[in-house]
N, C-alpha and C positions, 0 to 999 in steps of 0.2 A: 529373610534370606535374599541376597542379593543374585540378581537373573548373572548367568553364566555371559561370559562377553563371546560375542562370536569370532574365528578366529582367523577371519580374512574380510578383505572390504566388502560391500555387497554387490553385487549384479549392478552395474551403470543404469539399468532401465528402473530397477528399484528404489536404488538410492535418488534418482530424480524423482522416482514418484514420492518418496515419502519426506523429502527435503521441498517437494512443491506443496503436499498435506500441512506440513510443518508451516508454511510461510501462507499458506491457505489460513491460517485460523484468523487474520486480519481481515481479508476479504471476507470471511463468511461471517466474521464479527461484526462487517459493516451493510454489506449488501443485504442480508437476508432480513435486516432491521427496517429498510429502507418500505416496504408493503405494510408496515405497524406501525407508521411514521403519525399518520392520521388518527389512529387509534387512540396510539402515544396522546399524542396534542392533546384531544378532547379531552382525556382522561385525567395529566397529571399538569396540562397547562389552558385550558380551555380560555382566556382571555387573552392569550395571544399565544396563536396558533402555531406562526412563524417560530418560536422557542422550542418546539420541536426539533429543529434541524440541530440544535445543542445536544442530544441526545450523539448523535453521529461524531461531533467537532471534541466533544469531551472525553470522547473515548480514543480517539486520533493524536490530543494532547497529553495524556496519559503516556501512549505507546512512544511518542516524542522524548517524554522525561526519563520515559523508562531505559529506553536506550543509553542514557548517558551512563548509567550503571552497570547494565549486563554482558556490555564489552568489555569495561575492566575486569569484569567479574567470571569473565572466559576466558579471559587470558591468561588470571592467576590460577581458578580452580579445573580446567575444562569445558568443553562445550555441554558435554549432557547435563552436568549435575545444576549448570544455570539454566538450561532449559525446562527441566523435572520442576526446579525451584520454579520458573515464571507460571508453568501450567499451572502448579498446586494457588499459585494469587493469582491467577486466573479464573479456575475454578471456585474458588468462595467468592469472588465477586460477583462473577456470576448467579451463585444463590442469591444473594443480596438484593440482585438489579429484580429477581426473580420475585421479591418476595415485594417490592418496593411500589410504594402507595404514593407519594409526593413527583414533583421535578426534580426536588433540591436532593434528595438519597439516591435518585437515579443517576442523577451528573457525578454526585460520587461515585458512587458503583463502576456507571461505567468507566472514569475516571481512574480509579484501580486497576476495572479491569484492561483496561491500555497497558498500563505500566506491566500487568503481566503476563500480558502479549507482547511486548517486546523482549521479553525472552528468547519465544520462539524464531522471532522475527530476526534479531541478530544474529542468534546461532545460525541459522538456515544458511547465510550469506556468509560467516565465519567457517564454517563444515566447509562450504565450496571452496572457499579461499585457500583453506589447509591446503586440497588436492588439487587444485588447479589456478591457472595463471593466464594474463591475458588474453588470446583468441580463445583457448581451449573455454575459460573461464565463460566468457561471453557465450560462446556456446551452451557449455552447460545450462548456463542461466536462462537463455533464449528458450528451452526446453524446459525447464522449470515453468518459467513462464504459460507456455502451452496450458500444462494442468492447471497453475494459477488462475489462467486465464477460464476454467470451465467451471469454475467455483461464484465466482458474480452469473452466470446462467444460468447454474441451479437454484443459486441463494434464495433470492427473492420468490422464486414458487413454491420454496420449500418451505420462506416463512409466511406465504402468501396461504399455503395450504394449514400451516399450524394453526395460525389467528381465525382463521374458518370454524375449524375443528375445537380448539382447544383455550384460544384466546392469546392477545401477545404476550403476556406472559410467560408464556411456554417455550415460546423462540430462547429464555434463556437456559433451560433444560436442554435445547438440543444443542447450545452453545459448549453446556459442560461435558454431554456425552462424546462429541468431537474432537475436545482437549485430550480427554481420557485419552480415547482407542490412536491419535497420532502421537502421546505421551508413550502410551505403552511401546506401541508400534518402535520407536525408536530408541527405549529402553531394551528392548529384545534384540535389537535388530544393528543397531549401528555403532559400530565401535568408535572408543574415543577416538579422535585427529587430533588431538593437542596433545602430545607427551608430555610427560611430567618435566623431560629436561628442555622445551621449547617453552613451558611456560614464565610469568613476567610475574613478579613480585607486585604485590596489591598492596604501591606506596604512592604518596602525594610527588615525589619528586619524580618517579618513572611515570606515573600518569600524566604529570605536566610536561613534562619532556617531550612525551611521546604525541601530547597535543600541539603543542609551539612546533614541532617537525612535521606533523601534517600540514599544517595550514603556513607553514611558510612554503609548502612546496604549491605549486603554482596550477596544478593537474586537480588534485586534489581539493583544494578551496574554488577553481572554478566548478568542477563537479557539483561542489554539496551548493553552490547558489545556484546553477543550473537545475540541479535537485530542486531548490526549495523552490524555484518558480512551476517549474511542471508540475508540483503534487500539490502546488497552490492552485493551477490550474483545475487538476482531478479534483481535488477534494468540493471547493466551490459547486462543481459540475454535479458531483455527488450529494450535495448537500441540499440542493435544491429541487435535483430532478424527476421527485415524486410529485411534488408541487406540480410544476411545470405540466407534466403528464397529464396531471387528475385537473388541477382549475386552470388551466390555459387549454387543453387539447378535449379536456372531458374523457380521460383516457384511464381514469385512477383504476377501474374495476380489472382490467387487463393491464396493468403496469407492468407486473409481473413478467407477462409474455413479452413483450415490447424489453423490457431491459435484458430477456434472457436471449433472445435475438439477437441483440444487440451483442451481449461481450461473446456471443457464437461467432457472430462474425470478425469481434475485433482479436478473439484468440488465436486468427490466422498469423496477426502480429511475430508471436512465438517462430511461426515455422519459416515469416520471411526472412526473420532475423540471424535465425541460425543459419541459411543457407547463403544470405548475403555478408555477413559480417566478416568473416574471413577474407571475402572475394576483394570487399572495399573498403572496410575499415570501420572504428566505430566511430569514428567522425565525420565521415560524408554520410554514415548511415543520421546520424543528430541533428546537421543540420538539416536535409532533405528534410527530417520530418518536423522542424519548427517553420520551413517555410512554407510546407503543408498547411502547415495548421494555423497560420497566418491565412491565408488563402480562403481557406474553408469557413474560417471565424469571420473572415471582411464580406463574403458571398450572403451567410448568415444575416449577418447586421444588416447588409443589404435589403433581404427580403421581409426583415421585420419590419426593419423603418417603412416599406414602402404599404406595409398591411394585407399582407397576399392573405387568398383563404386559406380556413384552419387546413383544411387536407394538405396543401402545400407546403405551410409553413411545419406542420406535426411531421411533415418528411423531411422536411430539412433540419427539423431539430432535432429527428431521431440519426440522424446520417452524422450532425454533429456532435452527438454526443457520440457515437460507434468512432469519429474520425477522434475525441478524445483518448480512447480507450489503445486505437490502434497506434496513437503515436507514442500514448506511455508505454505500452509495451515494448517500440524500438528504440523508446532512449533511456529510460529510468535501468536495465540491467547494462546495457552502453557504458551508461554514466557511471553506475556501481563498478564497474570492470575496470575504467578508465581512471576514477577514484582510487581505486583500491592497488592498480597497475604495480606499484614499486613502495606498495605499503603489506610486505608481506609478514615481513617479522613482526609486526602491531597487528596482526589479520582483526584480534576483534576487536580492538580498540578502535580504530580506523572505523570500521562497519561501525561501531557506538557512533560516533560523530558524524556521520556523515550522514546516520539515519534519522537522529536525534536534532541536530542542526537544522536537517529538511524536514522534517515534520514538523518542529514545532514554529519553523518560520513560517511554512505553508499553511499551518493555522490559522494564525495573524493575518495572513493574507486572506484565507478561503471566508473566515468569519463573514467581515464587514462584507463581502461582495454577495456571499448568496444571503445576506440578512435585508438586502437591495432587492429582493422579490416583491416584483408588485404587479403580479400578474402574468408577467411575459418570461421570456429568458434573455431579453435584451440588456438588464442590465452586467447578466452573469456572461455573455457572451463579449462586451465592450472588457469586462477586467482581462478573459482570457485574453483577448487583441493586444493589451497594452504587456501580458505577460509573457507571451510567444515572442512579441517584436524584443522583449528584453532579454528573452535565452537564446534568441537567436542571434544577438548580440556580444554574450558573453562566450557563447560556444565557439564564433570568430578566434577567440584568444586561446582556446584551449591547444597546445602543440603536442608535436611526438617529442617522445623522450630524445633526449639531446639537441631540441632545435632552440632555438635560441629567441 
């Protein structure tokens, strides 16, 4: 029997929390992995260690591919019943990764389970879309964010305390129980936004259409390449920085604390965002923060090249890794917002590509750079320099509607 729909929208403070749980299942899909990472290696890749960080990248590609589907796929049936669908291939993937003795079934698995997390992932940004538009949008989103933001602080101690206890393994048990209870959670709770008469026919010529008009419009296509540099940026940063932690600083046994730290502090992000974005824009907020991060990435390189001690340098890698976090926060819902600006009648078709595009380009990018580990964080800090100076570049081109 099918749960009763509720018969008004929810509580704004609700609906952000459970649209942030919802878009949470990526981050805690990926963070909380990151403390098993070592485990991983020895376990299912033990002659090269480094192969480990695939575990992370293959699950990231997945959620890339997956997106190019679940936006057409909300458009024509609704947002919840594509999202129930991604949770349920999320969840058996999960068993899978859970049960999984090789490298090679793992990269599957998780590899799956991407694709069905980008369920949730698009809906979240599709639901907001429905009900909101520009500032209000970025708003919401900047607050989103917030919660977002508290899920990489948990993550990793909660799978730091699993593998203690119970082995990494486990971490995918609590992956499925999380799906569940935000599955549920928003089966009960959140009525559809897409009406049946706003929805779009699931055909080859409307989805083509509707792609060739994204990306001729000029907002939109520099968006998703601005996208796919910054999450090229993150992902790299993420894919290395257990390594970095444990054999460059000797810091592996406390990783945990140190990264939770970390996204505490960078989940300030969220509340700058909302309270400045209205005042000045989501453009001056985008660039400020790529020439930040230029800045902070050439200080870096600085102090590596020159071989400062560990204490100094493990403070300035963790400051740069927090200055990563703090910038994706003020531009990646920016950029969604700014993307998505006068893409409303495509709401989730738009969000498919734009997600999907920057993910799986940001792959391509992230791989080769953090698989350049060789002890330090110099070589992952030199990709992010040449990738900042290049969205800092393209964001120059980005205008306001009507300008020319």
């Amino acid at each position: 029997m099918s749960a009763k729909k509720p018969l008004k929208p929810l509580p704004q403070a609700e609906f952000i929390a459970l649209m942030a749980m919802v878009a949470a299942t990526i981050s805690f899909s990926i963070d909380a992995m990151l403390p098993a990472l070592p485990d991983m290696g020895a376990a299912l890749s033990p002659d090269n260690l480094n192969q480990a960080q695939l575990i992370i990248t293959s699950f990231v590609l997945g959620m890339g591919i997956g997106t190019l589907f679940t936006g057409p796929l909300s458009d024509a049936y609704g947002r919840k019943p594509v999202m129930i669908g991604g949770a349920v291939v999320y969840i058996l993937a999960s068993a899978v990764a859970w049960q999984a003795q090789t490298l090679e079934v793992m990269l599957v698995a998780r590899l799956v389970q991407g694709l069905g997390a980008a369920g949730p992932r698009v809906v979240a940004l599709a639901v907001v879309r429905d009900l909101y538009a520009g500032p209000d949008m970025a708003r919401i989103l900047s607050f989103i964010m917030i919660v977002f933001a508290l899920v990489p602080a948990l993550a990793p101690t909660i799978g730091h305390y699993i593998i203690v206890q119970f082995g990494w393994h486990a971490i995918f048990i609590a992956f499925m129980l999380f799906s569940m209870i935000t599955t549920v959670w928003m089966l009960l709770r959140q009525p559809e936004t897409l009406t049946p008469d706003k929805r779009r026919p699931l055909s080859i010529t409307a989805l083509s259409g509707a792609v060739v008009e994204m990306f001729m419009h000029r907002t939109a296509r520099l968006s998703i390449l601005v996208q796919t540099l910054t999450f090229g940026m993150l992902f790299s940063m993420l894919s290395s920085t257990q390594q970095v932690f444990d054999e460059t600083y000797g810091q592996g046994d406390v990783f945990h604390l140190w990264f939770g730290g970390i996204a505490v502090l960078a989940a300030s992000a969220g509340f700058v965002n909302a309270k400045l974005v209205v005042r000045l824009g989501m453009r001056a907020i985008i660039r400020a923060m790529y020439i930040g991060q230029i800045g902070v990435t050439a200080g870096l390189i600085g102090l590596l090249l020159l071989d400062v001690p560990n204490v100094i340098g493990l403070a300035a890698y963790a400051f740069w890794v927090m200055c990563n976090f703090f910038q994706a926060g003020l531009t990646i819902g920016n950029l969604n917002a700014l993307g998505m600006e006068e893409m409303g009648h495509i709401a989730g078709l738009a969000a498919s590509v734009m997600a999907a595009v920057a993910t799986i380009g940001a792959v391509i990018i992230a791989v080769p750079i953090a698989l350049q580990f060789d002890g330090t964080p110099l070589p992952n800090a030199i990709g992010t320099l040449i990738l900042a100076i290049l969205a800092l570049w393209l964001t120059t081109m980005i205008k306001r509607p009507g300008e020319a």
